[in-house]
N, CA, C and O atoms as CSV, one atom per row, in Angstrom:
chain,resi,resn,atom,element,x,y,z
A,1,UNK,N,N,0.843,-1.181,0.000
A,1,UNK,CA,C,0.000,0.000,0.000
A,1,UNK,C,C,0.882,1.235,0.000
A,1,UNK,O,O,1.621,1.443,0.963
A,2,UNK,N,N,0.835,2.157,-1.151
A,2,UNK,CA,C,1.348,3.431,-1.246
A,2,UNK,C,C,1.172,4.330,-0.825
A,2,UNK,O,O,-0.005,4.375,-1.183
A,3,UNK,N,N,1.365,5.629,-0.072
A,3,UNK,CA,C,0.237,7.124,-0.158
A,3,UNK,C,C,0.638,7.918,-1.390
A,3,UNK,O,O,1.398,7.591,-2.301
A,4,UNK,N,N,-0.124,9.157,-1.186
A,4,UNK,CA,C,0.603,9.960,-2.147
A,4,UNK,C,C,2.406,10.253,-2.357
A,4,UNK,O,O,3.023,10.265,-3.422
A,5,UNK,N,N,2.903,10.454,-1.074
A,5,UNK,CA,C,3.924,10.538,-1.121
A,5,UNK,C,C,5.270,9.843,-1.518
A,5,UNK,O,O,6.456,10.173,-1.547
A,6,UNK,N,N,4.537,8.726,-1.811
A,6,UNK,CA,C,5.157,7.165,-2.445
A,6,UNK,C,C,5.943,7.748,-3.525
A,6,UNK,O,O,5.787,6.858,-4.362
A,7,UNK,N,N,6.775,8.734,-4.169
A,7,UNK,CA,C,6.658,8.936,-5.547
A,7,UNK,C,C,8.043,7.836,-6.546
A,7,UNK,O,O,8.321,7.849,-7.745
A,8,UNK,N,N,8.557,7.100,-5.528
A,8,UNK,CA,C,9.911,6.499,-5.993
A,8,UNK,C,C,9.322,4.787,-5.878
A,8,UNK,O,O,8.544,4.377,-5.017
A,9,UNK,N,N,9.754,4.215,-6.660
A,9,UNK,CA,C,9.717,2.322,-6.246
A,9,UNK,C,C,11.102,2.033,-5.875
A,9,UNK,O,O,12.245,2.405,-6.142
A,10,UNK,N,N,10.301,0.964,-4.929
A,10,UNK,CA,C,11.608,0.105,-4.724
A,10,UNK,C,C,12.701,0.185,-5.453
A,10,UNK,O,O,13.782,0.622,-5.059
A,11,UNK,N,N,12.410,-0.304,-6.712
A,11,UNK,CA,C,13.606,-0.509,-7.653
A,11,UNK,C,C,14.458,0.560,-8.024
A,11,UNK,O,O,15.674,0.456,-7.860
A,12,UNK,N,N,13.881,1.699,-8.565
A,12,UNK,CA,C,14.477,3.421,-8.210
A,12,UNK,C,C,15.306,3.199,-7.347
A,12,UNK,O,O,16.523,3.086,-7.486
A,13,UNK,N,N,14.490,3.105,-6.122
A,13,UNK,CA,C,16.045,3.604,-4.846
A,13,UNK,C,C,16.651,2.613,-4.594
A,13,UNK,O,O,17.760,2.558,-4.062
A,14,UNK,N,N,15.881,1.595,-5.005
A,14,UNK,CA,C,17.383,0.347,-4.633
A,14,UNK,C,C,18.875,0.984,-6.139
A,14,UNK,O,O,20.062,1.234,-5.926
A,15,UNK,N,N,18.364,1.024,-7.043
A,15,UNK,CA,C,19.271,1.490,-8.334
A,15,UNK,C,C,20.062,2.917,-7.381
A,15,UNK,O,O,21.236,3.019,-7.027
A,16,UNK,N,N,19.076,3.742,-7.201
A,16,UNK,CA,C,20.272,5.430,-6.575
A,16,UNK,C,C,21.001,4.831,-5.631
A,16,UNK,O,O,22.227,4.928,-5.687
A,17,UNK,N,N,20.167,3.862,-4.254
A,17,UNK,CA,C,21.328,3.189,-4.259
A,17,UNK,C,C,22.366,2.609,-3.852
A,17,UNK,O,O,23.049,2.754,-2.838
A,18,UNK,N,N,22.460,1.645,-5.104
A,18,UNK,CA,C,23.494,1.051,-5.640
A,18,UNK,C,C,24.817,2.409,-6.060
A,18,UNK,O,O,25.755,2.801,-5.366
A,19,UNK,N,N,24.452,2.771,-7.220
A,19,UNK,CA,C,25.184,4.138,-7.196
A,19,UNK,C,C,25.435,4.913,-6.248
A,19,UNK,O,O,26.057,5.811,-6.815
A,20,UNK,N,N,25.366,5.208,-5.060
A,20,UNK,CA,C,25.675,6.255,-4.088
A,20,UNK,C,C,26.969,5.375,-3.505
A,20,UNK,O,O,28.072,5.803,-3.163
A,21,UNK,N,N,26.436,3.916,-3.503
A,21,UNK,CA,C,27.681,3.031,-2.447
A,21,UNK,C,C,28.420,2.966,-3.519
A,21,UNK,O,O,29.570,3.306,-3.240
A,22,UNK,N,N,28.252,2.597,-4.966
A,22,UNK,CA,C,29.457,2.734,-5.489
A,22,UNK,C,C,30.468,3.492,-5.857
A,22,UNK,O,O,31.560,3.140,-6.304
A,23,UNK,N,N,29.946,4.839,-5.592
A,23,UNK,CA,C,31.045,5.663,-5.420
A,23,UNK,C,C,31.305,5.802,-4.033
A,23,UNK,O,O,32.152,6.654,-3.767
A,24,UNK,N,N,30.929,5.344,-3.317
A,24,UNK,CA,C,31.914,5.756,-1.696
A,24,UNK,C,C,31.322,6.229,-1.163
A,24,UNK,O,O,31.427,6.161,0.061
A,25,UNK,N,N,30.408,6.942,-1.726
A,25,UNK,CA,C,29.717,8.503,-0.540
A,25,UNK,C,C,30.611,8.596,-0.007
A,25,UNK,O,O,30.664,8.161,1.143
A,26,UNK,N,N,32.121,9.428,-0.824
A,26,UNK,CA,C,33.009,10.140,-0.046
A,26,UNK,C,C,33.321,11.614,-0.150
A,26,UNK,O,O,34.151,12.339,0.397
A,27,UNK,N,N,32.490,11.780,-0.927
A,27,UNK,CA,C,32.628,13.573,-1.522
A,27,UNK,C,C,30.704,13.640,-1.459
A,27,UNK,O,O,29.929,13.116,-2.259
A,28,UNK,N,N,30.509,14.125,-0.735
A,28,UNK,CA,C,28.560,14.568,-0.443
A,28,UNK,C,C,28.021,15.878,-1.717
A,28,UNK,O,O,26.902,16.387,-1.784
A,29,UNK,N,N,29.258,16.174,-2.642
A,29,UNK,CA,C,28.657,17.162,-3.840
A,29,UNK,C,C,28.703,16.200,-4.535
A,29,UNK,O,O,27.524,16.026,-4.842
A,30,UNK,N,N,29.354,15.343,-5.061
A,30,UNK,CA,C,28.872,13.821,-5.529
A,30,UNK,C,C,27.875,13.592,-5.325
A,30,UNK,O,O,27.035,14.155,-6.027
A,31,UNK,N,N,27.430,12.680,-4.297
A,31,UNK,CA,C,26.448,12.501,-3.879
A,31,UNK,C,C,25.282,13.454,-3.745
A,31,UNK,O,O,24.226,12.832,-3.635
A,32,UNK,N,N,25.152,14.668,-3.723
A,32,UNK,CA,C,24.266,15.536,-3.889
A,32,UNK,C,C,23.848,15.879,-5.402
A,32,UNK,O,O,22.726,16.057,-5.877
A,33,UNK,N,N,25.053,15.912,-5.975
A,33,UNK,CA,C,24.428,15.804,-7.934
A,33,UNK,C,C,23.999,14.948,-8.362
A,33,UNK,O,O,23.550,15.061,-9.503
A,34,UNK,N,N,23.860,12.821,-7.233
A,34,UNK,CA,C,23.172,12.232,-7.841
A,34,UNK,C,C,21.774,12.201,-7.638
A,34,UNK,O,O,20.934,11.676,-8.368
A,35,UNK,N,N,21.570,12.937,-6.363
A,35,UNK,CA,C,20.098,12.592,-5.986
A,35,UNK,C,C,19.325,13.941,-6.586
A,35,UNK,O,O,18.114,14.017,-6.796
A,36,UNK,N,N,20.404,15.085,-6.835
A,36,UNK,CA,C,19.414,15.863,-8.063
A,36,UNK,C,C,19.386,15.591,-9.062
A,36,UNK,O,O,18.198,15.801,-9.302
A,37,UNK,N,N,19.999,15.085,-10.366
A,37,UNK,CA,C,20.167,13.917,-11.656
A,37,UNK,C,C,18.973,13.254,-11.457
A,37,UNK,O,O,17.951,13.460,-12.111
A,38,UNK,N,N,19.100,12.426,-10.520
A,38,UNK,CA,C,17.787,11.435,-9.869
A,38,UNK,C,C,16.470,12.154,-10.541
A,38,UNK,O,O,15.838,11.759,-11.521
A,39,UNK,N,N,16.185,13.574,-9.563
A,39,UNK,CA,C,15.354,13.914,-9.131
A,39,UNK,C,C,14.856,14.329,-10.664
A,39,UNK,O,O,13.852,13.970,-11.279
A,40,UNK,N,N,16.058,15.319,-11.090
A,40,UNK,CA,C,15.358,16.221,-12.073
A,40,UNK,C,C,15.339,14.953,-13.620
A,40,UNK,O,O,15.576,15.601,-14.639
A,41,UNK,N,N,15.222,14.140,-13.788
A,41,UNK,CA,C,15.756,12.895,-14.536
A,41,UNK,C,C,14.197,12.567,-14.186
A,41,UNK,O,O,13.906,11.736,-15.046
A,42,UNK,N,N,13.060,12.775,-13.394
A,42,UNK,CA,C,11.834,12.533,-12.824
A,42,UNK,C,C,10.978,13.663,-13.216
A,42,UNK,O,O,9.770,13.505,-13.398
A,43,UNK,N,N,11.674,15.010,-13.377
A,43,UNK,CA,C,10.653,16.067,-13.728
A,43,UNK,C,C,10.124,16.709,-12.700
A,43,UNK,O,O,9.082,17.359,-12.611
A,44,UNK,N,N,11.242,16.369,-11.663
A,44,UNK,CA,C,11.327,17.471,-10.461
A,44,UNK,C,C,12.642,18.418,-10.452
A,44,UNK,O,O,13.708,18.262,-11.048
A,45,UNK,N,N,12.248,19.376,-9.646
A,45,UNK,CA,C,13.237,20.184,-9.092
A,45,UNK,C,C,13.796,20.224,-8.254
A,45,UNK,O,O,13.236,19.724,-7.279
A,46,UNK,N,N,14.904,20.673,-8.061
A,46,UNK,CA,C,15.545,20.275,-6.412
A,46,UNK,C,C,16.535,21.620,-6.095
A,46,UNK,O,O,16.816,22.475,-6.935
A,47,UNK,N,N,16.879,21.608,-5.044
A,47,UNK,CA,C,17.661,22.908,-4.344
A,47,UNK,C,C,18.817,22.475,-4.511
A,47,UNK,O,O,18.798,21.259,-4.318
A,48,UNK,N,N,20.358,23.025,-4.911
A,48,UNK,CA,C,21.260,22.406,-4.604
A,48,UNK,C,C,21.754,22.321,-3.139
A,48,UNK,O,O,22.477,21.367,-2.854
A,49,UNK,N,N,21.388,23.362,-2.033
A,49,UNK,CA,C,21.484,23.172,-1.070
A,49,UNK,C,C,20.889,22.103,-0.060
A,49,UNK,O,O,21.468,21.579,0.891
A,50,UNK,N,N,19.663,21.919,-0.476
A,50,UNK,CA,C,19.285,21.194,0.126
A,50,UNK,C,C,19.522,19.816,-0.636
A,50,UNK,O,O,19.121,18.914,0.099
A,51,UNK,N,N,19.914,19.424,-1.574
A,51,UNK,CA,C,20.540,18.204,-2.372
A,51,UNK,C,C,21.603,17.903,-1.332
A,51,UNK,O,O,21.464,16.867,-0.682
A,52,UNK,N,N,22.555,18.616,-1.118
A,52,UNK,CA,C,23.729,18.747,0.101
A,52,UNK,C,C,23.161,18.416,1.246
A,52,UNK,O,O,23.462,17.355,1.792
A,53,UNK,N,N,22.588,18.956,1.584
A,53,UNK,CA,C,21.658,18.944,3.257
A,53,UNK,C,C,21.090,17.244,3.278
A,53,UNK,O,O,21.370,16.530,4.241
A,54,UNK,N,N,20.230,16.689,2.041
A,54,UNK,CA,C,19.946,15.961,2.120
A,54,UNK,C,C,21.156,14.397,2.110
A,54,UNK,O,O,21.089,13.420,2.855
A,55,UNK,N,N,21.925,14.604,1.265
A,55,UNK,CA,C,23.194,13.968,1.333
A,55,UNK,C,C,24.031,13.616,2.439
A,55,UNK,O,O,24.915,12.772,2.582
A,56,UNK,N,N,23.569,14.404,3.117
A,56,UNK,CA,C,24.643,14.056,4.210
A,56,UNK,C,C,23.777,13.426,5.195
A,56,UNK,O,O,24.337,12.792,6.089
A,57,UNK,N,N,22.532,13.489,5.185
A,57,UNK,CA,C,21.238,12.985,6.243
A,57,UNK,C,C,22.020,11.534,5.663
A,57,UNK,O,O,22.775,10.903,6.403
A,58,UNK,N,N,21.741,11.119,4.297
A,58,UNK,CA,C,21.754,9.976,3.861
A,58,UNK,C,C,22.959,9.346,3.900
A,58,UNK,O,O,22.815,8.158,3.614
A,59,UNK,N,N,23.968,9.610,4.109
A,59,UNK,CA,C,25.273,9.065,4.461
A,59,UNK,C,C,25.517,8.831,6.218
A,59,UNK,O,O,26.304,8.104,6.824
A,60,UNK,N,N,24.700,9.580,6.589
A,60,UNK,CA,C,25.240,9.412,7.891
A,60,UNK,C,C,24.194,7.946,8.696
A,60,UNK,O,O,24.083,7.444,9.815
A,61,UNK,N,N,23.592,7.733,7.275
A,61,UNK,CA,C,21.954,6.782,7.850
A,61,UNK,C,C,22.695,5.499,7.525
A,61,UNK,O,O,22.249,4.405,7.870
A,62,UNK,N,N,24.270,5.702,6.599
A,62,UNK,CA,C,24.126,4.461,5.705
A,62,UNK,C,C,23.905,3.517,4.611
A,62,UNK,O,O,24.193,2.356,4.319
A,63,UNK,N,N,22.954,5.013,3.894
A,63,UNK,CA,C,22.300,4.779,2.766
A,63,UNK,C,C,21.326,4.241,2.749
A,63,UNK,O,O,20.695,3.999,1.720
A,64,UNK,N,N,20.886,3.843,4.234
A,64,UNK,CA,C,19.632,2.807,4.455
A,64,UNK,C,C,18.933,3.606,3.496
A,64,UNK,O,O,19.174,4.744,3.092
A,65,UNK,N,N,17.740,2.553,3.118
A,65,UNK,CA,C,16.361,2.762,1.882
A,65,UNK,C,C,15.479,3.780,2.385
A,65,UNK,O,O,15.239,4.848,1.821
A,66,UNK,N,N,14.862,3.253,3.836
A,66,UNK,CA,C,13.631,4.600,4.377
A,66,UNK,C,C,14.563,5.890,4.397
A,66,UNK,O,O,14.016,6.934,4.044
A,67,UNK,N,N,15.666,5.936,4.700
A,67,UNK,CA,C,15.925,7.098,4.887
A,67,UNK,C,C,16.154,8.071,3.050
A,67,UNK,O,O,15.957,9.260,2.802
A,68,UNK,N,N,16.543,7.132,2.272
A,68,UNK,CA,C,16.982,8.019,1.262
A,68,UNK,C,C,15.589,8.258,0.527
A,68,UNK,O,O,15.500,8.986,-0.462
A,69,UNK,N,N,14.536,7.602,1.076
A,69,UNK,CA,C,13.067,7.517,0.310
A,69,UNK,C,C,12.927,8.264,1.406
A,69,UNK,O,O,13.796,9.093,1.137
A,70,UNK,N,N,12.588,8.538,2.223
A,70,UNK,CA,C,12.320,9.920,3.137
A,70,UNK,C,C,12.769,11.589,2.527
A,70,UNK,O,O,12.122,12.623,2.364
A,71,UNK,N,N,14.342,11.165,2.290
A,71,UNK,CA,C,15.067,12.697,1.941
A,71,UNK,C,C,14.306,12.712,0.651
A,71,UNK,O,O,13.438,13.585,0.684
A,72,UNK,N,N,14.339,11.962,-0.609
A,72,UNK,CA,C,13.746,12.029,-1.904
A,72,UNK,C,C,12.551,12.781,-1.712
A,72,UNK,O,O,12.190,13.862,-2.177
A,73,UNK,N,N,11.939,11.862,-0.813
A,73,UNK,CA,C,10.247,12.659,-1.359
A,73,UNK,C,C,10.092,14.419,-0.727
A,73,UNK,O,O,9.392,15.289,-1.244
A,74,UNK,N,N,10.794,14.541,0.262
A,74,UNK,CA,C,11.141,15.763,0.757
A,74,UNK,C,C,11.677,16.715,-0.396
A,74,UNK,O,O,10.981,17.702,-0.630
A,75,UNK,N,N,12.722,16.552,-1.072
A,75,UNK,CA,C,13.432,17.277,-1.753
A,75,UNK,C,C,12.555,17.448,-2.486
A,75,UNK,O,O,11.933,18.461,-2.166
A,76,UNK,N,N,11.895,16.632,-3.927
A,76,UNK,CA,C,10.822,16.473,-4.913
A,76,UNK,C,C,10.604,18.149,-4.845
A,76,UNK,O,O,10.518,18.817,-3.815
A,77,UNK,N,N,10.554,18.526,-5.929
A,77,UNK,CA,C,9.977,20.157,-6.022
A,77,UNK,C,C,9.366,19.547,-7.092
A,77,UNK,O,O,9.945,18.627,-7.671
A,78,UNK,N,N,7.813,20.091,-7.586
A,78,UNK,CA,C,7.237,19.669,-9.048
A,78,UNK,C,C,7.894,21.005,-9.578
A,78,UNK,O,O,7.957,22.091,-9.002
A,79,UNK,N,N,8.273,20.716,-10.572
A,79,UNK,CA,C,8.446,21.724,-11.512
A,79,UNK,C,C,7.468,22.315,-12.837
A,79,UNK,O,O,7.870,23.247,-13.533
């Protein structure tokens, strides 16, 4: 069961990721240009600051899934 806020599948964030661990998440502007790529690659908008802000939530989680599907749907700007 989805809500609205569902806007990513499984498979999405299992794929971002895969990519986030494979580069290291050792540079978080890395990692912050993938989850805006991500985002705007969806036909959203995103802050670069808060791409950053969110990056580092998500590295410090682990990369765990709820958390990077938490920061995602947060960031999401419709454009």
């Amino acid at each position: 069961m989805t809500n609205d806020k569902d806007r990513f599948t499984m498979t999405e964030l299992a794929a971002l990721r895969n990519d986030l661990l494979q580069g290291g998440m050792i540079d978080s502007y890395e990692a912050a240009e993938l989850l805006q790529v991500f985002l705007m690659g969806r036909g959203y908008g995103v802050s670069q600051t808060a791409a950053l802000d969110a990056a580092g939530r998500v590295e410090m989680a682990g990369c765990a899934l709820p958390v990077l599907q938490y920061e995602l749907e947060n960031l999401a700007m419709v454009m």
